[in-house]
KEFI-180654 format. One record per residue: residue in one letter; x, y, z of N, C-alpha, C, CB in turn. Coordinates in pm, whole numbers. Glycine has a CB too. Layout:
% KEFI-180654
+------+--------+---------+--------+---------+----------+--------+--------+---------+--------+---------+----------+--------+
! rest ! n_east ! n_north !   n_up ! ca_east ! ca_north !  ca_up ! c_east ! c_north !   c_up ! cb_east ! cb_north !  cb_up !
+------+--------+---------+--------+---------+----------+--------+--------+---------+--------+---------+----------+--------+
!    a !      X !       Y !      Z !       X !        Y !      Z !      X !       Y !      Z !       X !        Y !      Z !
...
+------+--------+---------+--------+---------+----------+--------+--------+---------+--------+---------+----------+--------+
***
This chain:
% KEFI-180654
+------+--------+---------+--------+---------+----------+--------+--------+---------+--------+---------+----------+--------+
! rest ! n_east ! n_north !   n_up ! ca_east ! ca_north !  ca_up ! c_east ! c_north !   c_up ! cb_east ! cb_north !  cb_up !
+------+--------+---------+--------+---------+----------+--------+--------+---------+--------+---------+----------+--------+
!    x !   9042 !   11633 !   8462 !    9026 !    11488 !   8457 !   9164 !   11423 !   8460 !    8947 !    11445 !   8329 !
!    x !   9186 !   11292 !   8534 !    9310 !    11262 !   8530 !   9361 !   11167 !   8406 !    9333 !    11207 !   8654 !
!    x !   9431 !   11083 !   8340 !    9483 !    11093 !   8227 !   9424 !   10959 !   8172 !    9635 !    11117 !   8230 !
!    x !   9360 !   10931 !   8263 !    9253 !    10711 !   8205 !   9151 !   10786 !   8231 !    9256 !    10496 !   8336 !
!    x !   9083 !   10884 !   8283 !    8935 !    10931 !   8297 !   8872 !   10842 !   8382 !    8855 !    10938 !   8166 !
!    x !   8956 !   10805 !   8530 !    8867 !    10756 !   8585 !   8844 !   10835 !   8688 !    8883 !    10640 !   8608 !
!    x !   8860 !   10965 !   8683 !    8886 !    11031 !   8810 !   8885 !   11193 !   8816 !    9019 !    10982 !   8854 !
!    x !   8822 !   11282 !   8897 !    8805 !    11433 !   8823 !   8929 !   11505 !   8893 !    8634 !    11527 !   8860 !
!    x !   8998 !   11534 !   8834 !    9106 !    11622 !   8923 !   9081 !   11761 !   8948 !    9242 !    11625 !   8860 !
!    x !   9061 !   11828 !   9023 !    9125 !    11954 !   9069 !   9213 !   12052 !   8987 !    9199 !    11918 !   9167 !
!    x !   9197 !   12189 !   8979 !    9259 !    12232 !   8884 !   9386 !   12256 !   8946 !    9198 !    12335 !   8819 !
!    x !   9474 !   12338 !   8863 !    9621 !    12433 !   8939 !   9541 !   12557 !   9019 !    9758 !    12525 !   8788 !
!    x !   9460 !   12604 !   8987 !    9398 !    12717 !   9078 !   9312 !   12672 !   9214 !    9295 !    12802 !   8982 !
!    x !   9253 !   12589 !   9207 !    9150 !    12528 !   9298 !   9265 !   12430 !   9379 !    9007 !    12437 !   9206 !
!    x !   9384 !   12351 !   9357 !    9437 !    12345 !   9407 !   9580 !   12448 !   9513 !    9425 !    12278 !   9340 !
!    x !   9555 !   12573 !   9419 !    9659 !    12654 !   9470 !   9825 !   12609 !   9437 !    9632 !    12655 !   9623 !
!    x !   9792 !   12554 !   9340 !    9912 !    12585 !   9250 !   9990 !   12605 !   9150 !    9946 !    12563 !   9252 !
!    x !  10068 !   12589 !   9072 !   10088 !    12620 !   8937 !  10071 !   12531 !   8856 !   10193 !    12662 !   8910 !
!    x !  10039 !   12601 !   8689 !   10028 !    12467 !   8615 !  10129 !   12384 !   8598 !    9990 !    12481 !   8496 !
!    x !  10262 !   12434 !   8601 !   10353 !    12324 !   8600 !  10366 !   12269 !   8667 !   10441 !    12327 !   8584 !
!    x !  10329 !   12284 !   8794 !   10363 !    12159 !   8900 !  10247 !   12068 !   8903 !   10392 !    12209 !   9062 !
!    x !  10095 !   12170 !   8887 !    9994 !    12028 !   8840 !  10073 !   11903 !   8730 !    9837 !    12101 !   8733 !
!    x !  10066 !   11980 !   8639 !   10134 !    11905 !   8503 !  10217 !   11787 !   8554 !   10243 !    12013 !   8408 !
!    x !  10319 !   11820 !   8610 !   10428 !    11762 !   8663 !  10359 !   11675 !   8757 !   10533 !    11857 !   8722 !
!    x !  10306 !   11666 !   8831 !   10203 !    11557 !   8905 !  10210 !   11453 !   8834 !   10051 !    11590 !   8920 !
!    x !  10087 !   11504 !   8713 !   10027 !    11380 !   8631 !  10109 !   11346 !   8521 !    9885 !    11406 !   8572 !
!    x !  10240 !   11391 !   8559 !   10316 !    11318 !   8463 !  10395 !   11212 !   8593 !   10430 !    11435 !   8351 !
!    x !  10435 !   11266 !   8675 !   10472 !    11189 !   8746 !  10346 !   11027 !   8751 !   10497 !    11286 !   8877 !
!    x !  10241 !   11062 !   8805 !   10141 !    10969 !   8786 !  10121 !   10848 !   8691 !   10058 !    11035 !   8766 !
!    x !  10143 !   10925 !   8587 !   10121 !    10813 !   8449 !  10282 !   10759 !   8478 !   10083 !    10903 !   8242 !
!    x !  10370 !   10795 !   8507 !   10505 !    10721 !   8501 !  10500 !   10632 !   8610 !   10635 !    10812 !   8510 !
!    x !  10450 !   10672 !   8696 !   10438 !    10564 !   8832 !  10346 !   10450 !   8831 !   10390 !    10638 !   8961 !
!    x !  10207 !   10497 !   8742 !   10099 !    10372 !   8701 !  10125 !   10311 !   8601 !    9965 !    10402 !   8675 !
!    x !  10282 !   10296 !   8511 !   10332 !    10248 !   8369 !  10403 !   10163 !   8426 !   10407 !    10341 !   8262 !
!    x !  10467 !   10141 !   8542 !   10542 !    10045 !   8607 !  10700 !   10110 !   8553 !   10493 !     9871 !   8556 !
!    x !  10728 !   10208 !   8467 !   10813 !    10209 !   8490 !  10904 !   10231 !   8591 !   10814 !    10235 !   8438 !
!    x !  10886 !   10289 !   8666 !   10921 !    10303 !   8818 !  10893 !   10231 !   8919 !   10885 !    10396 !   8862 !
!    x !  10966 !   10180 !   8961 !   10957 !    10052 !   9110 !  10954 !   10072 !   9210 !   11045 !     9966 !   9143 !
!    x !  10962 !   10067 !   9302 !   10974 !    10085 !   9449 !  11126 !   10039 !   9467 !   10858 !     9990 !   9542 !
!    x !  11209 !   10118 !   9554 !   11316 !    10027 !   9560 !  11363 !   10105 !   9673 !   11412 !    10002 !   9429 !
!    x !  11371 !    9987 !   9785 !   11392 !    10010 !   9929 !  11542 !   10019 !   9963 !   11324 !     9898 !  10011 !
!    x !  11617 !   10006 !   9892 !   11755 !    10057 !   9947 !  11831 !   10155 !   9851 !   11853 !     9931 !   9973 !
!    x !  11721 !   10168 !   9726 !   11765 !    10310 !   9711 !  11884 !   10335 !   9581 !   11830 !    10355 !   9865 !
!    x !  11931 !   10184 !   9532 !   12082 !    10149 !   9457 !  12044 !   10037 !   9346 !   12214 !    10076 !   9580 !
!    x !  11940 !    9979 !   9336 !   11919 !     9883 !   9258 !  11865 !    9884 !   9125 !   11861 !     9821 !   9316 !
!    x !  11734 !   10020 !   9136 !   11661 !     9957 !   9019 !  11738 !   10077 !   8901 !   11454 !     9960 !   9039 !
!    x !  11677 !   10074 !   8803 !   11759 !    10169 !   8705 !  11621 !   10282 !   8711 !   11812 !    10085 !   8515 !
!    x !  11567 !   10302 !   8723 !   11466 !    10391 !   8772 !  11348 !   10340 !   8901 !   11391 !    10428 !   8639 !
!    x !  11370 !   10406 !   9018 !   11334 !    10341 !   9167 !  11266 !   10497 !   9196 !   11497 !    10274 !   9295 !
!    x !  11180 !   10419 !   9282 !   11116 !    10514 !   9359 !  11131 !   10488 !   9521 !   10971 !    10516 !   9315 !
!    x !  11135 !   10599 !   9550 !   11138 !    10569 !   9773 !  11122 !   10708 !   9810 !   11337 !    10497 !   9880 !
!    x !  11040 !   10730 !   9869 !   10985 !    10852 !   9929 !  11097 !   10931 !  10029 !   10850 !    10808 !  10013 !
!    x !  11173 !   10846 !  10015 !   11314 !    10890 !  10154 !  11432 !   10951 !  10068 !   11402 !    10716 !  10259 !
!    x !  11406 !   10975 !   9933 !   11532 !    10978 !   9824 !  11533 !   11105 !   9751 !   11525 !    10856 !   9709 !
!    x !  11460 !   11201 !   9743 !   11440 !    11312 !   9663 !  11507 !   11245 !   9534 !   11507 !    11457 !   9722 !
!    x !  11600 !   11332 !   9528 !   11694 !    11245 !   9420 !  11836 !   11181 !   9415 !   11709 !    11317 !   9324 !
!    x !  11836 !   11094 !   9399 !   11981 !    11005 !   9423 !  11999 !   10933 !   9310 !   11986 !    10896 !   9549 !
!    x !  12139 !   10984 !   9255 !   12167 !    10899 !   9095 !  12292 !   10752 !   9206 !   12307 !    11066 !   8905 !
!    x !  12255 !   10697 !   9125 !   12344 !    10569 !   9200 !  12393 !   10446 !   9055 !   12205 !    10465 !   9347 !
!    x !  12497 !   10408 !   9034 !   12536 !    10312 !   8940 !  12476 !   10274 !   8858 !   12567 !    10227 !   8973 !
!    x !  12379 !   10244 !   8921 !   12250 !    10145 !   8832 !  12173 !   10247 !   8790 !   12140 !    10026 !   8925 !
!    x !  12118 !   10365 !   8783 !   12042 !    10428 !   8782 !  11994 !   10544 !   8835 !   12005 !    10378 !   8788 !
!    x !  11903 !   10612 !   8892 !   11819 !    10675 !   8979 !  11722 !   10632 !   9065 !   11770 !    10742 !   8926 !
!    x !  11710 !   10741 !   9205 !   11594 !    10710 !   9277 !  11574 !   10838 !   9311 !   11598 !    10608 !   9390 !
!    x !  11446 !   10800 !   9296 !   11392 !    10974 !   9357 !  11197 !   10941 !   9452 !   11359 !    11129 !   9132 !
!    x !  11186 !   11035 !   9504 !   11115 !    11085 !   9570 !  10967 !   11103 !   9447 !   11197 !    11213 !   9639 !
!    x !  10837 !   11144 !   9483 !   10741 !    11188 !   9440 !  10765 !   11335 !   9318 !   10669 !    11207 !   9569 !
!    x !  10829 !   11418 !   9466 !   10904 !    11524 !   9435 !  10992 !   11545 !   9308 !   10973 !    11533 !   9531 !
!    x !  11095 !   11465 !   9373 !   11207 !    11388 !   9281 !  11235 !   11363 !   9167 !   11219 !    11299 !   9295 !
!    x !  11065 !   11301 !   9066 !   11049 !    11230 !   9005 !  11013 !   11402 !   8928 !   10967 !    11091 !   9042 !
!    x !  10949 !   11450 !   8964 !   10904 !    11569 !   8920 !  11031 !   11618 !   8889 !   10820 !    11650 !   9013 !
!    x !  11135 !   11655 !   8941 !   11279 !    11737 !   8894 !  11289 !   11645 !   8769 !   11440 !    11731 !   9017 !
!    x !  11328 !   11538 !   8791 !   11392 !    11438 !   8725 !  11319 !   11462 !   8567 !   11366 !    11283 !   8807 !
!    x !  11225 !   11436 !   8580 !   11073 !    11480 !   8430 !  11160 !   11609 !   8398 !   10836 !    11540 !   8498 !
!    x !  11127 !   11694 !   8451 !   11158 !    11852 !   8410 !  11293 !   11846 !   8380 !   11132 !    11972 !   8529 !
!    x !  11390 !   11816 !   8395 !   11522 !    11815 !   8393 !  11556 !   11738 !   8244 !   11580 !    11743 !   8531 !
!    x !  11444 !   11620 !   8216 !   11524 !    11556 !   8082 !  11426 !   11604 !   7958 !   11540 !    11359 !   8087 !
!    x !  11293 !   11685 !   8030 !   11239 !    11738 !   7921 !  11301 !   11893 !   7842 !   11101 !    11749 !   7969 !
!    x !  11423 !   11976 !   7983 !   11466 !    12071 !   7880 !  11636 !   12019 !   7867 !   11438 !    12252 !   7936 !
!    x !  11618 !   11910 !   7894 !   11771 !    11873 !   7818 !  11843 !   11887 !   7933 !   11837 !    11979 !   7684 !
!    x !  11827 !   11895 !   8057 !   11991 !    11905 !   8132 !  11992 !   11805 !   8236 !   12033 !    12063 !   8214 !
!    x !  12095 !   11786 !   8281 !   12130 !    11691 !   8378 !  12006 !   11663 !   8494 !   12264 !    11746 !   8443 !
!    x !  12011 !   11538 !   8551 !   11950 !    11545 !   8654 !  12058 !   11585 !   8789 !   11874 !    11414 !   8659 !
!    x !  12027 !   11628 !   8905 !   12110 !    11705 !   8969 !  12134 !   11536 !   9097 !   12025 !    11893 !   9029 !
!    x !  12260 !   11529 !   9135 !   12245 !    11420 !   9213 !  12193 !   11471 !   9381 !   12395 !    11339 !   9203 !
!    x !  12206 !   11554 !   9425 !   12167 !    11596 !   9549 !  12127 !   11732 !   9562 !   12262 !    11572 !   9633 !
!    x !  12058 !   11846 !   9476 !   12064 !    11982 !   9543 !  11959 !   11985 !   9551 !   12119 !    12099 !   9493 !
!    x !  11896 !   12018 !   9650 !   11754 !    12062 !   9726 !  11725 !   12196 !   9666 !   11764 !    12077 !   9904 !
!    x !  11842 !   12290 !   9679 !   11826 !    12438 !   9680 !  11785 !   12427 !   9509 !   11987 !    12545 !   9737 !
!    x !  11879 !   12358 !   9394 !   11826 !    12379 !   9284 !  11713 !   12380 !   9263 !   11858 !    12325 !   9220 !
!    x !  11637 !   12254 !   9320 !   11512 !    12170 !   9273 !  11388 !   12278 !   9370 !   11526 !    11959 !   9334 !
!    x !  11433 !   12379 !   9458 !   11341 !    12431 !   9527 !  11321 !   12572 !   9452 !   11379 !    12433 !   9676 !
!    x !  11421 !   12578 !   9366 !   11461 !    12734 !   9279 !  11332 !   12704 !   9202 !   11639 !    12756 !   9161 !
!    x !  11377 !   12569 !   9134 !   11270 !    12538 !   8993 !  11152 !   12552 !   8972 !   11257 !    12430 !   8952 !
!    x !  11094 !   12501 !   9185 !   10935 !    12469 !   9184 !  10923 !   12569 !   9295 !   10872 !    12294 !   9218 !
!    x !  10844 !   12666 !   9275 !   10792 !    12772 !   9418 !  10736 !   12686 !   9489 !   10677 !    12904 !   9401 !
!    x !  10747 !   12615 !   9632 !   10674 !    12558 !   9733 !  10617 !   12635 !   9794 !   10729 !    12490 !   9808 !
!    x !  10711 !   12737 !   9850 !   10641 !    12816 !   9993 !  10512 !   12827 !   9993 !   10680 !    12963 !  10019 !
!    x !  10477 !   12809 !  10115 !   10354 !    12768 !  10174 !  10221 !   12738 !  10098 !   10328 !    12861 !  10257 !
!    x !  10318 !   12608 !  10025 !   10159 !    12488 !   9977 !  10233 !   12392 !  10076 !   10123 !    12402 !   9756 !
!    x !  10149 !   12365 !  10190 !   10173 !    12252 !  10296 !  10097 !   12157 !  10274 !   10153 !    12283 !  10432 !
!    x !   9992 !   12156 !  10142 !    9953 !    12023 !  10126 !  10017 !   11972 !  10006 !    9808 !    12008 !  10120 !
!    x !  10063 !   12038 !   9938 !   10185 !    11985 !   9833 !  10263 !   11918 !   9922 !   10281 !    12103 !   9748 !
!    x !  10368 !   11980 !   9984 !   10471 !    11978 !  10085 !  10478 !   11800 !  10145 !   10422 !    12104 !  10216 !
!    x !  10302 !   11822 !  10184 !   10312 !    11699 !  10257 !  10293 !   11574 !  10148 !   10198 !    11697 !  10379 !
!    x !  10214 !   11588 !  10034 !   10215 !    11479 !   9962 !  10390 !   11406 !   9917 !   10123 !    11529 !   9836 !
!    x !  10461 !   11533 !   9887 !   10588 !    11494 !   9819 !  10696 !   11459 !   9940 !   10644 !    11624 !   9715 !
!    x !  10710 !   11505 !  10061 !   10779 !    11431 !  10187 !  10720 !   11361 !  10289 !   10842 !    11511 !  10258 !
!    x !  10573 !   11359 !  10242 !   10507 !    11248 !  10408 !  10485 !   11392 !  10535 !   10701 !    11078 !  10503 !
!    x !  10367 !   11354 !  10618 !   10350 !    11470 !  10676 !  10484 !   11458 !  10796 !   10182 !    11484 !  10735 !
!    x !  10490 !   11594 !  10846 !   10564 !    11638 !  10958 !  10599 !   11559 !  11082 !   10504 !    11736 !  10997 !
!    x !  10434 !   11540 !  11130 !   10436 !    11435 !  11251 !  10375 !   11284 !  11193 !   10328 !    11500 !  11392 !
!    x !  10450 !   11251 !  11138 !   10443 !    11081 !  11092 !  10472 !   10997 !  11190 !   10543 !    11034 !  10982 !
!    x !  10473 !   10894 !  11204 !   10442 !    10792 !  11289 !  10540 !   10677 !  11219 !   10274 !    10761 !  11297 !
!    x !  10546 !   10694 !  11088 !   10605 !    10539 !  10958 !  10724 !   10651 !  10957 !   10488 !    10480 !  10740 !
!    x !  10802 !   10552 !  10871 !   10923 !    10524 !  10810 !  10892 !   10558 !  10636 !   10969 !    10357 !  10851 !
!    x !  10961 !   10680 !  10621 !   10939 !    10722 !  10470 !  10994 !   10623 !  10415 !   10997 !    10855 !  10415 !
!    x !  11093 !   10506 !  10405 !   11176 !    10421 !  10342 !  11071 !   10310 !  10309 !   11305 !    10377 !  10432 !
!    x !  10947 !   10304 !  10374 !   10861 !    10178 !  10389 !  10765 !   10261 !  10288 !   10797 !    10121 !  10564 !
!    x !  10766 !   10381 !  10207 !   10621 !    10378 !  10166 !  10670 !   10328 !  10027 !   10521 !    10534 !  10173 !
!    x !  10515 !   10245 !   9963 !   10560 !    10204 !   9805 !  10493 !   10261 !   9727 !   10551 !    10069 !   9758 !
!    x !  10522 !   10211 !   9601 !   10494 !    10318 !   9513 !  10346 !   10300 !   9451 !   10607 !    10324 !   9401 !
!    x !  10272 !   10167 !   9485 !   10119 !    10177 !   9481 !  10113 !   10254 !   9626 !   10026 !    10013 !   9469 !
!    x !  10129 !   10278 !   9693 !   10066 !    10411 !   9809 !  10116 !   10548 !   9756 !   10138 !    10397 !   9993 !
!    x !  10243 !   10568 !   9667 !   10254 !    10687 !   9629 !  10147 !   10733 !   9533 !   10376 !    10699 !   9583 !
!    x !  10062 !   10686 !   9492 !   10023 !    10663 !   9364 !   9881 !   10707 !   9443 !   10056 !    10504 !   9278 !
!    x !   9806 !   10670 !   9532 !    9713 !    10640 !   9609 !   9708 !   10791 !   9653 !    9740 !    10520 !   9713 !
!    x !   9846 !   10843 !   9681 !    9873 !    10990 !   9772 !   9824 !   11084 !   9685 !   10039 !    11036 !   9813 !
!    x !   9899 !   11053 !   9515 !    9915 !    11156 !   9429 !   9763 !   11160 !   9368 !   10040 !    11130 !   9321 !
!    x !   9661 !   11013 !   9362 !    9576 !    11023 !   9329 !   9441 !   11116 !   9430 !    9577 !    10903 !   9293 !
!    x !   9500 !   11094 !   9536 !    9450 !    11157 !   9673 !   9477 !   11333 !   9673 !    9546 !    11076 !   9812 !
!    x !   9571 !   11349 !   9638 !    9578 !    11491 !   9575 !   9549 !   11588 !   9491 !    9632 !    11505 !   9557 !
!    x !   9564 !   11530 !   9393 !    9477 !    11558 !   9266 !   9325 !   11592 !   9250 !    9488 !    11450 !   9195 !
!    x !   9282 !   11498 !   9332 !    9087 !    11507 !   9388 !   9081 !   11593 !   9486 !    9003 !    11357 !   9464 !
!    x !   9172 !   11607 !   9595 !    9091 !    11677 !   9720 !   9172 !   11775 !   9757 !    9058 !    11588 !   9850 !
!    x !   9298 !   11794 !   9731 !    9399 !    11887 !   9769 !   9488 !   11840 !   9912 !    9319 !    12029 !   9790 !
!    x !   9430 !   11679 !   9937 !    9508 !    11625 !  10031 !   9561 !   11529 !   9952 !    9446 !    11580 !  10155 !
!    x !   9714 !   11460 !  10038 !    9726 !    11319 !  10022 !   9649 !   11209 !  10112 !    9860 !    11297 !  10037 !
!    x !   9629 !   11244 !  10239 !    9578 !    11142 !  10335 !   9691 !   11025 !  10294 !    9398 !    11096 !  10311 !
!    x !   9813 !   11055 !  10378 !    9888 !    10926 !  10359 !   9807 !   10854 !  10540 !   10118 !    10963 !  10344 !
!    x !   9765 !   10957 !  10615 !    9706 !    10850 !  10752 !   9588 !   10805 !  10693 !    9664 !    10928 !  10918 !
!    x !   9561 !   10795 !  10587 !    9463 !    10652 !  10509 !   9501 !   10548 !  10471 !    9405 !    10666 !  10394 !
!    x !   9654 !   10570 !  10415 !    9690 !    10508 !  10339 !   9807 !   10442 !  10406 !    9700 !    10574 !  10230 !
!    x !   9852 !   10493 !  10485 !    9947 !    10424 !  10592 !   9894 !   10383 !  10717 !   10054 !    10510 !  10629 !
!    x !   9778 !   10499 !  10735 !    9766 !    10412 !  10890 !   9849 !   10486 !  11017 !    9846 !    10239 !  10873 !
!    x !   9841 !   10430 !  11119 !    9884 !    10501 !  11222 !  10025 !   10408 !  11233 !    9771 !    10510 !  11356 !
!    x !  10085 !   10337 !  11153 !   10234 !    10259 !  11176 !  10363 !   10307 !  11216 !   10273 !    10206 !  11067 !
!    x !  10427 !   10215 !  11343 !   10529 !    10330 !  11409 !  10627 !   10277 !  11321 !   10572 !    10333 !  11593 !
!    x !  10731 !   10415 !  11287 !   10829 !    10412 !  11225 !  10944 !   10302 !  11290 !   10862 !    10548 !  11216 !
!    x !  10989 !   10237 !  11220 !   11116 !    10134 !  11279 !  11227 !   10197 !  11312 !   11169 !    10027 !  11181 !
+------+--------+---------+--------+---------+----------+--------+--------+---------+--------+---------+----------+--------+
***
């Protein structure tokens, strides 16, 4: 069940993946439906931002991160250590991906996209993650649509 009970989620097994990265979902989730996290399209502004184009990027003001992102970021201040400003390779050590391609696609937008990852917000991230959780898809071409990237 997801964390307001309006909604039946999918397990870590039935989804095909681990409990920590379920976990890490619906924590991401409840942080994204708390407003603490914004949308923030250039990526430098908010003191905690979200943009699907950012994995993770610490910037003056704050952080921005990715779906993904947000997931390091959680895990990182729950065992105490830094958030990392750019390593892919760390953040890929942490979470086994290989071949969950429907993970994959919820947390970077699918392969052959059509949009501009910089344009998605964070009520559609939210829409993706809730879209995941239930079916083992995001369906961002529900939620975006067929829109050509700028």
């Amino acid at each position: 069940m997801d964390p307001t009970g309006k909604q039946k989620f999918l397990s870590a097994e039935q989804l095909g993946i681990t409990e920590k990265l379920r976990s890490r979902l619906i924590d991401v989730l409840v942080l994204f439906e708390s407003g603490t996290v914004i949308y923030d399209p250039t990526m430098r502004t908010a003191e905690r931002g979200f943009n699907l184009s950012a994995i993770v990027q610490k910037h003056p003001n704050g952080v921005c991160g990715c779906i993904f992102g947000w997931s390091v970021i959680i895990d990182r201040i729950e065992v105490g250590e830094p958030v990392p400003k750019r390593s892919m390779e760390i953040m890929m050590r942490d979470f086994d991906m290989h071949g969950l391609d429907d993970l994959l696609d919820l947390y970077f937008g699918p392969v052959d996209r059509k949009w501009n990852l910089n344009d998605v917000t964070i009520e559609q991230a939210i829409e993706a993650i809730r879209n995941y959780m239930a079916t083992g898809k995001a369906r961002w071409e529900t939620i975006i649509g067929n829109k050509v990237a700028a």
